[in-house]
Every structure is written in C-alpha cells, then in structure tokens.
LOFI-519427 format. One record per residue: residue in three letters; chain; x, y, z of N, C-alpha, C, O in turn. Coordinates in steps of 0.02 Angstrom, whole numbers, plus 50000, padded with zeros to 5 digits. Example, Ala and Ser with C-alpha at 12.3 -4.5 7.8 and 13.67 -1.06 7.14 Angstrom:
2
<'ALA','A',<50660,49716,50390>,<50615,49775,50390>,<50660,49835,50390>,<50712,49834,50423>>
<'SER','A',<50642,49888,50354>,<50684,49947,50357>,<50645,50002,50394>,<50670,50057,50402>>
//
This chain:
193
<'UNK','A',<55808,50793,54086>,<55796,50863,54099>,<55721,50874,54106>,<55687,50847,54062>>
<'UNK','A',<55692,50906,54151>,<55622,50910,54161>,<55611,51010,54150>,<55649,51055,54168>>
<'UNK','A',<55541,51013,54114>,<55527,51065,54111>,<55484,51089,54156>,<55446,51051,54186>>
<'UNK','A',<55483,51166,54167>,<55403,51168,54211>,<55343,51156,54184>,<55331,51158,54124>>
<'UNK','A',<55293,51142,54236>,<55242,51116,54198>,<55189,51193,54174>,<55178,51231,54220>>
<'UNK','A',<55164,51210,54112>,<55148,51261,54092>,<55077,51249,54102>,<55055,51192,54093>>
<'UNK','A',<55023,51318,54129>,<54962,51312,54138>,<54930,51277,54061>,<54961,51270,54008>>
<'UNK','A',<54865,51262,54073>,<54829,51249,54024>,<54835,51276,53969>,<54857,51246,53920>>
<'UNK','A',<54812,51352,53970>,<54795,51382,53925>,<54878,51398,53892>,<54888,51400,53831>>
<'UNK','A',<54922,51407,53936>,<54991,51432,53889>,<55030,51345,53848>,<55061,51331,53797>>
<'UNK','A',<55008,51316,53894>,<55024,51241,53848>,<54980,51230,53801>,<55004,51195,53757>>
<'UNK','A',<54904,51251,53789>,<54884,51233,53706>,<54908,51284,53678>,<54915,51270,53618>>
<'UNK','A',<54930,51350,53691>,<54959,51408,53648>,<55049,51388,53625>,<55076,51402,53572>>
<'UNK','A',<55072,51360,53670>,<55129,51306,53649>,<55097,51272,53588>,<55088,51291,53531>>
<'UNK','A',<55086,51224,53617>,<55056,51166,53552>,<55047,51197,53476>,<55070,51176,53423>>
<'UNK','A',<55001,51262,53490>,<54971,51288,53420>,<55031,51334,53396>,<55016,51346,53338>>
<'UNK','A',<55071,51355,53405>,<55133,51392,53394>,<55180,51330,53379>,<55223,51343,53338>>
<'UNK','A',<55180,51278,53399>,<55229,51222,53377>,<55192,51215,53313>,<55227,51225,53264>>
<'UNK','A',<55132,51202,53301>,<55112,51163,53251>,<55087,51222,53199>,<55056,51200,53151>>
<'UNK','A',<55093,51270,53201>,<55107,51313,53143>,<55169,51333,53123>,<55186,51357,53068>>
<'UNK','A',<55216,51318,53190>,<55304,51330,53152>,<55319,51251,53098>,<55350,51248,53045>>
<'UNK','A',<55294,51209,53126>,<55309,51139,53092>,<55261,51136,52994>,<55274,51108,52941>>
<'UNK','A',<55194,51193,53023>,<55175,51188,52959>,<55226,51238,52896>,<55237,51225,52837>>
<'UNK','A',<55250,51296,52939>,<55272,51339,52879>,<55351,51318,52886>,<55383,51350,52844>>
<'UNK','A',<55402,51263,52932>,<55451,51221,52903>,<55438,51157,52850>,<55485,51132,52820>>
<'UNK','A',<55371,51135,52843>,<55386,51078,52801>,<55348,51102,52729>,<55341,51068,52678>>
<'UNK','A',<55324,51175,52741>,<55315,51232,52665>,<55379,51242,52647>,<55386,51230,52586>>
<'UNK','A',<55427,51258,52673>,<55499,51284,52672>,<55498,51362,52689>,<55536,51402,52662>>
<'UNK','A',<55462,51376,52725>,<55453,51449,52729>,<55487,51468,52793>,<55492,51426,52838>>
<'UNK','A',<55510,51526,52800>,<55565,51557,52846>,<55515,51570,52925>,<55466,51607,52930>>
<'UNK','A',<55537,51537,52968>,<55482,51562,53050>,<55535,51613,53060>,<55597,51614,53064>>
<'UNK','A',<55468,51667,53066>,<55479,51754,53091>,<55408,51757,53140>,<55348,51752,53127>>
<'UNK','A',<55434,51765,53185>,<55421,51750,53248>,<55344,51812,53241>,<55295,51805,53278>>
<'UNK','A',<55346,51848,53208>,<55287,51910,53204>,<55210,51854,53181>,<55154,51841,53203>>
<'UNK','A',<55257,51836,53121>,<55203,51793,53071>,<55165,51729,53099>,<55105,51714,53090>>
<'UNK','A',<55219,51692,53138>,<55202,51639,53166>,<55143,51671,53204>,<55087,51660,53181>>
<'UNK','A',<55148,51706,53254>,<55087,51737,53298>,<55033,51742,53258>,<54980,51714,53265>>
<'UNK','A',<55052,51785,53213>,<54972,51801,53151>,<54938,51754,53134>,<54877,51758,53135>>
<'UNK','A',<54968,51707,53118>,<54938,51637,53068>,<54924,51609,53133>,<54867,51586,53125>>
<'UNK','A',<54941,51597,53197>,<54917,51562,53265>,<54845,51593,53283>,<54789,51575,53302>>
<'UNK','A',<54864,51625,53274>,<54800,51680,53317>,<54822,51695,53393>,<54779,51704,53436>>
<'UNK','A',<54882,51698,53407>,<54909,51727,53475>,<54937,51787,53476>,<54969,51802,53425>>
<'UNK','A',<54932,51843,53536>,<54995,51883,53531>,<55060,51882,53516>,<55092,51836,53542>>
<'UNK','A',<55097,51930,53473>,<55171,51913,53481>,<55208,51909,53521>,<55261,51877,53516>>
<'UNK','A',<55183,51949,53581>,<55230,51938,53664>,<55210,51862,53693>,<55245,51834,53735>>
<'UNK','A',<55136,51827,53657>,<55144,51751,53674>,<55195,51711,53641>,<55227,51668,53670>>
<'UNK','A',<55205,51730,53568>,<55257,51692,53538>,<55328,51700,53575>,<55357,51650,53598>>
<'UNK','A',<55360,51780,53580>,<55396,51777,53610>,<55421,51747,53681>,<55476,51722,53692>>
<'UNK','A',<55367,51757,53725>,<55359,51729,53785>,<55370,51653,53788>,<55388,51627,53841>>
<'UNK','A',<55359,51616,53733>,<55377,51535,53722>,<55434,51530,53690>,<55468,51480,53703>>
<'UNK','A',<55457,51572,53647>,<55503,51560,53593>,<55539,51636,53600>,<55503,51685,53592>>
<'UNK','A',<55610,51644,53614>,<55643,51722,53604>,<55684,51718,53536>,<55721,51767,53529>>
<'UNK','A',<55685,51676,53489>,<55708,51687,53436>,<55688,51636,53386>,<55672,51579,53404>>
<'UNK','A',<55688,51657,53309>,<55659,51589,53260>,<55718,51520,53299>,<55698,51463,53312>>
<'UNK','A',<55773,51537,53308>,<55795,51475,53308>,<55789,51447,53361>,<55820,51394,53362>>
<'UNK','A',<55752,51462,53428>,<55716,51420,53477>,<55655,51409,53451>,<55638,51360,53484>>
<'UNK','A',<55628,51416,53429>,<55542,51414,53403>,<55584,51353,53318>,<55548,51318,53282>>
<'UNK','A',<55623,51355,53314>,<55647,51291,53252>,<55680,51247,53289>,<55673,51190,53267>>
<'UNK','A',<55718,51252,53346>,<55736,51195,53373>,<55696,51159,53418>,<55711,51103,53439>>
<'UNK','A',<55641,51193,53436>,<55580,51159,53471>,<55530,51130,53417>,<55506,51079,53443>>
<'UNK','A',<55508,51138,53365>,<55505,51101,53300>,<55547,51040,53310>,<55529,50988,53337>>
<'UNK','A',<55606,51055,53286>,<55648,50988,53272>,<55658,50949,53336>,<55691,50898,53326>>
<'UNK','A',<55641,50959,53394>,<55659,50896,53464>,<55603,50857,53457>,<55615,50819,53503>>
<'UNK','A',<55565,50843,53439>,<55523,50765,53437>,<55581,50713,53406>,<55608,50665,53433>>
<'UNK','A',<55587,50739,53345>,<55636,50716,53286>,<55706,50697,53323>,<55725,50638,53315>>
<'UNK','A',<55742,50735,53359>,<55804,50751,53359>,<55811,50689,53432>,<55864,50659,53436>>
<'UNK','A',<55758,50676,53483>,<55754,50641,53531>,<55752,50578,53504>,<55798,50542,53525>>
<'UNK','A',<55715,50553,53466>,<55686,50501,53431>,<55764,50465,53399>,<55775,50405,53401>>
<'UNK','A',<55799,50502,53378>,<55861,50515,53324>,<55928,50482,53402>,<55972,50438,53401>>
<'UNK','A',<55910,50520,53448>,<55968,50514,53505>,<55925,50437,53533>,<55974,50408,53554>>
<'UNK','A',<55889,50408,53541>,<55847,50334,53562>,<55891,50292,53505>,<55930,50245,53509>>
<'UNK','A',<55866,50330,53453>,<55915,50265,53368>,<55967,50247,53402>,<55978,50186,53404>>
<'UNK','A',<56011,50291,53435>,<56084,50299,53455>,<56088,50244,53485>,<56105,50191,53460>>
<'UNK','A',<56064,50259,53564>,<56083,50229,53603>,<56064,50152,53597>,<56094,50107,53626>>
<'UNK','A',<56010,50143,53556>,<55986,50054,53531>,<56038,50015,53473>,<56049,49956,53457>>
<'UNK','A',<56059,50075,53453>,<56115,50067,53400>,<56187,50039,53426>,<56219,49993,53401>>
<'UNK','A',<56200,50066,53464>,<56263,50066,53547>,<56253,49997,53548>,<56297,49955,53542>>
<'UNK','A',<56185,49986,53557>,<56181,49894,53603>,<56167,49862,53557>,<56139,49813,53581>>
<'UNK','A',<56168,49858,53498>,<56190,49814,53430>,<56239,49764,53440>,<56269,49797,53483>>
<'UNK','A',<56268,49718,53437>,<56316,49683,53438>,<56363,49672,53381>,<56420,49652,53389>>
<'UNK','A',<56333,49687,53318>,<56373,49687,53265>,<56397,49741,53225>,<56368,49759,53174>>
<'UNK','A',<56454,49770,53248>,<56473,49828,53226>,<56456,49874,53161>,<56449,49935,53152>>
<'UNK','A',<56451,49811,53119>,<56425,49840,53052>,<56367,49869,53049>,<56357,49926,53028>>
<'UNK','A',<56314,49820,53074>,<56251,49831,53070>,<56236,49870,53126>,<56175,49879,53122>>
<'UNK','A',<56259,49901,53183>,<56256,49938,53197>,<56261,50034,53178>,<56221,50081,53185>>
<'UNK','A',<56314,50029,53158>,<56316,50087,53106>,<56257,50086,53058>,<56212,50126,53067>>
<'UNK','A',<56255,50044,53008>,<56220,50040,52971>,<56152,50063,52989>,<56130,50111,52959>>
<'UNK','A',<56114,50030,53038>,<56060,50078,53068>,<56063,50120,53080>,<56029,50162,53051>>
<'UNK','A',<56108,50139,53135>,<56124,50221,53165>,<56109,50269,53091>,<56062,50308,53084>>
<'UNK','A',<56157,50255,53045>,<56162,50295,52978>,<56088,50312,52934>,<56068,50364,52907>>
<'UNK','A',<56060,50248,52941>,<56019,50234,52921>,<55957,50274,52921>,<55930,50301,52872>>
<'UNK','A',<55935,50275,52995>,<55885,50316,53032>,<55896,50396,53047>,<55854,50441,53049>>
<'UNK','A',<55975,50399,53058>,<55982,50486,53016>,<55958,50500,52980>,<55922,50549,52989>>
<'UNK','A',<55960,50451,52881>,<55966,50501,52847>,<55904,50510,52820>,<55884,50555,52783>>
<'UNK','A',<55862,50444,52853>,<55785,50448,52851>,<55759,50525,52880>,<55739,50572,52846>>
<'UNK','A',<55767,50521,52944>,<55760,50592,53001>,<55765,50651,52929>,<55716,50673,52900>>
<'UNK','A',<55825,50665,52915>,<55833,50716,52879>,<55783,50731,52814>,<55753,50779,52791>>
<'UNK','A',<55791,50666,52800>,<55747,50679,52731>,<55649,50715,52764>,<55618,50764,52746>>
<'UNK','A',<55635,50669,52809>,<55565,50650,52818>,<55545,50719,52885>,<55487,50727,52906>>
<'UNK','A',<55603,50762,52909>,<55603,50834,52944>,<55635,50896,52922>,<55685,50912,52954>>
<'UNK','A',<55622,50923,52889>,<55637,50983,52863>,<55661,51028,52921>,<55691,51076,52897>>
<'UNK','A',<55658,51029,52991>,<55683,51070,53015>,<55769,51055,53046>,<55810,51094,53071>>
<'UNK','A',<55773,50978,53031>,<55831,50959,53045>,<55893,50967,53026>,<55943,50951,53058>>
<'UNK','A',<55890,51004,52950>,<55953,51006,52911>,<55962,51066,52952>,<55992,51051,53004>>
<'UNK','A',<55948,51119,52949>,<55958,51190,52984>,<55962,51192,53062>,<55981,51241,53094>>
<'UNK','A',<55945,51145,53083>,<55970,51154,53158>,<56053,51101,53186>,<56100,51109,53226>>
<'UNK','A',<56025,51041,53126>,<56120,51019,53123>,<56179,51086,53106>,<56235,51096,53131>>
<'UNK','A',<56143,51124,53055>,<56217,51157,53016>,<56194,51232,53067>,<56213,51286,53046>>
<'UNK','A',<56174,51230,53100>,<56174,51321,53153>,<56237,51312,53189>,<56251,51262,53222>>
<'UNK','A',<56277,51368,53180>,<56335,51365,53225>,<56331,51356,53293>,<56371,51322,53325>>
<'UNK','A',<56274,51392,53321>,<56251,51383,53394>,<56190,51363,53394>,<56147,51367,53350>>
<'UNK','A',<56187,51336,53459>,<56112,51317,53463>,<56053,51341,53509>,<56072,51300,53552>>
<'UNK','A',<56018,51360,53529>,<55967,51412,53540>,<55973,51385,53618>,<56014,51419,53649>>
<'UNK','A',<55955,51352,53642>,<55906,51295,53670>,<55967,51241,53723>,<55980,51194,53685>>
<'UNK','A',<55991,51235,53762>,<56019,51191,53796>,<56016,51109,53775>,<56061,51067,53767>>
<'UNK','A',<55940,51106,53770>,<55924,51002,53740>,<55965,51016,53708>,<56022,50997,53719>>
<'UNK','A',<55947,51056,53655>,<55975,51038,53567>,<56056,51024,53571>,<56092,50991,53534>>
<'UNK','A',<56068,51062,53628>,<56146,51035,53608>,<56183,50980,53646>,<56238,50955,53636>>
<'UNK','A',<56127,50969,53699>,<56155,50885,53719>,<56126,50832,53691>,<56148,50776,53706>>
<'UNK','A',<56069,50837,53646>,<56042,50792,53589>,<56109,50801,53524>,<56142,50754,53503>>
<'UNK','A',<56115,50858,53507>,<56158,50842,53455>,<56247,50800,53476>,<56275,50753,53447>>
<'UNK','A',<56270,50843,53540>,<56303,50812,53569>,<56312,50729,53576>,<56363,50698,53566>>
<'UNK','A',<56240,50699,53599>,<56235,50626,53606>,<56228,50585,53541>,<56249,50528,53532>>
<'UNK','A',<56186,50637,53484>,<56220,50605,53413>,<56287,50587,53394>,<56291,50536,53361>>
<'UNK','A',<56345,50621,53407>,<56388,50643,53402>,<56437,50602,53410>,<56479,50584,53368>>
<'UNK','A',<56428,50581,53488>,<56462,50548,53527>,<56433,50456,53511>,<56472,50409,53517>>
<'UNK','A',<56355,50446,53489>,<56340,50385,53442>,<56366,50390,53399>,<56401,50340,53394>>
<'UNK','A',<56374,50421,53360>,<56403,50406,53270>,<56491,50393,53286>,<56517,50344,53260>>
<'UNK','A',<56525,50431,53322>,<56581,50422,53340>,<56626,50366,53357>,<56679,50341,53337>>
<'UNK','A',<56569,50356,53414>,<56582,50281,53454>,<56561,50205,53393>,<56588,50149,53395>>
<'UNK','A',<56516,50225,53352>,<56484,50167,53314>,<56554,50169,53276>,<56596,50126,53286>>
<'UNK','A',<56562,50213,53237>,<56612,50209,53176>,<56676,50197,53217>,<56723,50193,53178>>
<'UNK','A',<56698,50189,53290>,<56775,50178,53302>,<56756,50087,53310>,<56795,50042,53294>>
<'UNK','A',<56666,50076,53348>,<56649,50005,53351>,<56690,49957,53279>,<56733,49914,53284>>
<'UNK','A',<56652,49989,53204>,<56652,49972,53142>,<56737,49972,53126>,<56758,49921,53097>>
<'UNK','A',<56784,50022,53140>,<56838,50031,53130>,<56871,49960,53136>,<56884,49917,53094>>
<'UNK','A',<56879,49967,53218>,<56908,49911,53249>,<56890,49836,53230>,<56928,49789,53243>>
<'UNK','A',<56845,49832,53208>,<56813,49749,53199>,<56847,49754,53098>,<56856,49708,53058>>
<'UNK','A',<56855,49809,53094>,<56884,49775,53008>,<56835,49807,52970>,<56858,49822,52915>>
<'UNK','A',<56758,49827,52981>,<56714,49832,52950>,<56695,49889,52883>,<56655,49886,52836>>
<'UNK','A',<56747,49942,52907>,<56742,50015,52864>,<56800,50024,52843>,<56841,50000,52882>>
<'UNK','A',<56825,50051,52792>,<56889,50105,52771>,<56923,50138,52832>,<56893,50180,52865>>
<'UNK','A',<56985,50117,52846>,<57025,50137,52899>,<57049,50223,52900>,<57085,50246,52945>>
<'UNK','A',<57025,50258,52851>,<57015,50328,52805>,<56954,50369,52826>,<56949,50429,52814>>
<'UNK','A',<56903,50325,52862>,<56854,50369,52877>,<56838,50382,52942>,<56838,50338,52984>>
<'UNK','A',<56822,50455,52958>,<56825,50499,53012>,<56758,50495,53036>,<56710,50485,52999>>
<'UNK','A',<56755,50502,53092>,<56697,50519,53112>,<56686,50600,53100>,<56633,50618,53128>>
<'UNK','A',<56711,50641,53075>,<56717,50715,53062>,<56675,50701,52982>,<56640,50745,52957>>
<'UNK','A',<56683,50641,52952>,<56655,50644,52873>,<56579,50599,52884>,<56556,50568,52837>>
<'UNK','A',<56546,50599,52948>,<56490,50557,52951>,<56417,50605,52911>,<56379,50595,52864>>
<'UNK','A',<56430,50669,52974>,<56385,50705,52961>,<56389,50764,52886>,<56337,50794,52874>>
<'UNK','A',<56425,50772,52860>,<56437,50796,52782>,<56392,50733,52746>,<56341,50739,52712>>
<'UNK','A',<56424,50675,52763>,<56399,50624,52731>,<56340,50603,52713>,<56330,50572,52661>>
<'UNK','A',<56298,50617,52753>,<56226,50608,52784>,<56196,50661,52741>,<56147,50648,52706>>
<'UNK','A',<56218,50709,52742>,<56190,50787,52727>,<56185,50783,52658>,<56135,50804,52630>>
<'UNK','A',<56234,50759,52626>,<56261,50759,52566>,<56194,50699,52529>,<56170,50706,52472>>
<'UNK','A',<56177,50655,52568>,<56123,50594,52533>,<56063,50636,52563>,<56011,50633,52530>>
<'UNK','A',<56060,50674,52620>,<55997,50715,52615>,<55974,50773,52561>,<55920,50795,52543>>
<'UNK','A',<56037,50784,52545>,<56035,50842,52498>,<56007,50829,52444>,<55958,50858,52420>>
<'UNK','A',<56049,50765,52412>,<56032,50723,52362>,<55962,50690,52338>,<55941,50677,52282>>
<'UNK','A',<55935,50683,52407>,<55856,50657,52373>,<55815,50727,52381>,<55765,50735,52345>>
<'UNK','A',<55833,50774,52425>,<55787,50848,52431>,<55803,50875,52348>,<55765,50911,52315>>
<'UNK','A',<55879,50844,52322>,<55869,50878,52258>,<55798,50836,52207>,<55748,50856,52177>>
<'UNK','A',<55822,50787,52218>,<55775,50723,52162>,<55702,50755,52194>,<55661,50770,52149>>
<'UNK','A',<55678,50768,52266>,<55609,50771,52264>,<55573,50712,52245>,<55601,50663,52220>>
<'UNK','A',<55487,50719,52260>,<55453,50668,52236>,<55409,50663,52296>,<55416,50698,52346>>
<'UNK','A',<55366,50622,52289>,<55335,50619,52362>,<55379,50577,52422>,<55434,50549,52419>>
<'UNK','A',<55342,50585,52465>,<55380,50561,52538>,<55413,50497,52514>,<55474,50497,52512>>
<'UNK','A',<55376,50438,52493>,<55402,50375,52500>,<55437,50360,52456>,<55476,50313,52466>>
<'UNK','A',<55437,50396,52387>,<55491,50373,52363>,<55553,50426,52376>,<55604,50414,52344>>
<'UNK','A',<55552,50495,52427>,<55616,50496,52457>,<55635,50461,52492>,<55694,50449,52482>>
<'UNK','A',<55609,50433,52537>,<55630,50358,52597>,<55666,50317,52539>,<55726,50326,52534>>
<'UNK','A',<55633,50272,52493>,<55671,50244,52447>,<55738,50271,52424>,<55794,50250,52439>>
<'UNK','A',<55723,50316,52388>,<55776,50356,52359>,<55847,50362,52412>,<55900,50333,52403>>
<'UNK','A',<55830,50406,52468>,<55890,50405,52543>,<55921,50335,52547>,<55979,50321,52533>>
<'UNK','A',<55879,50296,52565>,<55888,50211,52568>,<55941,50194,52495>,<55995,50166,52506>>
<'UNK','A',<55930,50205,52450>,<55971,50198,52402>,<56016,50215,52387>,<56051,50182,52349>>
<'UNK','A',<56035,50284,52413>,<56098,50307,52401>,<56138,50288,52464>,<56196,50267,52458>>
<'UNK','A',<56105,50297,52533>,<56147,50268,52579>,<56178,50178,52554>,<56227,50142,52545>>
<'UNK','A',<56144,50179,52554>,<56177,50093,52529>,<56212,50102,52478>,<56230,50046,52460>>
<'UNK','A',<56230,50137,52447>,<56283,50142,52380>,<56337,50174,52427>,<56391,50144,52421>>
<'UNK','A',<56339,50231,52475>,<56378,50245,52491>,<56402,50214,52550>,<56461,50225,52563>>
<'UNK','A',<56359,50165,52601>,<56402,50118,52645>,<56419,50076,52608>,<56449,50034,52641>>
<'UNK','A',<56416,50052,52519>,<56464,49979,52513>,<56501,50035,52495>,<56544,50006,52527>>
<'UNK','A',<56529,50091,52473>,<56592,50101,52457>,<56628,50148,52526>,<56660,50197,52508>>
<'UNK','A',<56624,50137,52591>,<56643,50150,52654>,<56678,50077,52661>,<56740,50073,52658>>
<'UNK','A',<56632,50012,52672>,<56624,49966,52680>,<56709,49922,52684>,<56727,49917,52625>>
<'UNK','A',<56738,49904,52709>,<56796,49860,52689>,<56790,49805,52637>,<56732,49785,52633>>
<'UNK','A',<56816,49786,52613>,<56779,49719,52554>,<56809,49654,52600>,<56860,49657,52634>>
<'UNK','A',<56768,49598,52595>,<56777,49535,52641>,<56842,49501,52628>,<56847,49483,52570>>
<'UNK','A',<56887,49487,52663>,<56929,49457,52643>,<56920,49382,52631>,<56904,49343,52675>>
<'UNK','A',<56937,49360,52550>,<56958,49298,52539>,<57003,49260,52576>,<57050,49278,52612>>
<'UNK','A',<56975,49184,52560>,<57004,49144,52626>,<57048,49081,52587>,<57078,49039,52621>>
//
C-alpha cells in the first residue's frame, strides 16, 4: 500500500505528532488529540488534519511495531520446523507486546481506525493460524488448542509481566519465561520409543 507523499513541512509535523503520541503511550497516558497538539507545538486542525481520532493517531504509533510483527510472520511461515516455527512467531509477539505499549489496545479495539491496521492484524492472524494448524498436524501441540486461544494467550503473558513490571530487560526475560512455561504445557510430550 503506498501513501501520498506529504510536503516537507507537514511530514516533520507528522513525525513530531508521532513522537509525542509514542511519548505519552509509553507514560501510559490517554492521546486526546487537543493535548497531543499542545505538547507538539502544532495546531489542533494540524493534529486533526493527520490524525481524525485518538485511535488513528494510536494505530499510527503502533504500525512500526505491528509491520515488524507481520515480517516475524511471514519468516516464521518459511521455518521448516513446525514447532520452532510457532515458537518464534509466539515468541516475537509477546516480546512486541511487552516492549510497545500501544499494542495491547489496538489488538483488543473492536474496530480499527486505519485500513493497514486491519490487514496487518489480519496477516497476524492468518500467521498464527496457519503456524498452529503447521504444529497441529506434525504432532507438535495439544490437539485442544485453537487458534481462537493464541491471542488471549499472548495477552495473558503480556499482562503478566506488565503486572511484575521492572525495567525493560528483565520484562524481555520475564515474557521469555513465562512463554516457555506456557509452550511446554501446549507442547505434546515426545513419544517413547
């Protein structure tokens, strides 16, 4: 999908409106589209004029992330080993989540602002899907698990280290840790021979 290309001056007023919505999402603070302008130093008809609602001005935040997240996918796809395929795919989610604050809230929005966002989430979707029927079929996972219980799943170990807190790296650790507790008990156990 190609965008138009925006003059100079309205593409650094982009930029600086991205990077003050990204500062007051990883504060945890609510983007209200008035405020964002204030703290930019732009008009509010510029904010609006880039962004017509917080949740385009948050889902344009979260697409660096969310693109980056749909690339995992598709490298994940050309894995050869079902397991370890998932296993990354899963992997690099629940990193994403932990390490972007604007991502939990644009997964759980009923709609999505923005056209990308919903063929990025779409192409997640359709990776995690396809990986876990890959994992199914080869023996690798619990014949019990849905691709409907991926993303709860994910959310649920994001939740989990946003509860623990701490600095960045030992949430990376922390995510890393619980995902691996919860893919060996997904996991099929090896059959004895």
């Amino acid at each position: 999908m190609t965008t138009p290309q925006l003059r100079k001056d309205a593409a650094r007023n982009w930029d600086r409106i991205i990077a003050t919505a990204r500062e007051l999402v990883d504060r945890g603070a609510a983007l209200q589209l008035n405020d964002v302008a204030r703290r930019t130093g732009v008009g509010v008809a510029t904010v609006y004029r880039h962004f017509p609602t917080p949740e385009a001005l948050l889902e344009s935040v979260a697409a660096p992330c969310l693109e980056e997240l749909a690339a995992h996918g598709r490298d994940a796809l050309a894995e050869p080993d079902p397991w370890r395929a998932l296993q990354v795919f899963l992997s690099s989610t629940v990193e994403a989540q932990v390490a972007d604050a604007a991502l939990a809230p644009v997964f759980a929005a009923p709609a999505n602002a923005l056209p990308r966002t919903a063929e990025l989430k779409s192409e997640l979707a359709a990776a995690g899907t396809e990986l876990l029927a890959r994992a199914r079929a080869a023996g690798a996972v619990r014949p019990d698990l849905a691709a409907a219980d991926l993303v709860p799943l994910m959310c649920g170990v994001a939740q989990a280290v946003n509860v623990h807190g701490g600095a960045r790296a030992d949430r990376l650790a922390t995510a890393q840790h619980y995902l691996a507790l919860l893919l060996e008990g997904v996991r099929t156990p090896p059959r004895s021979t």
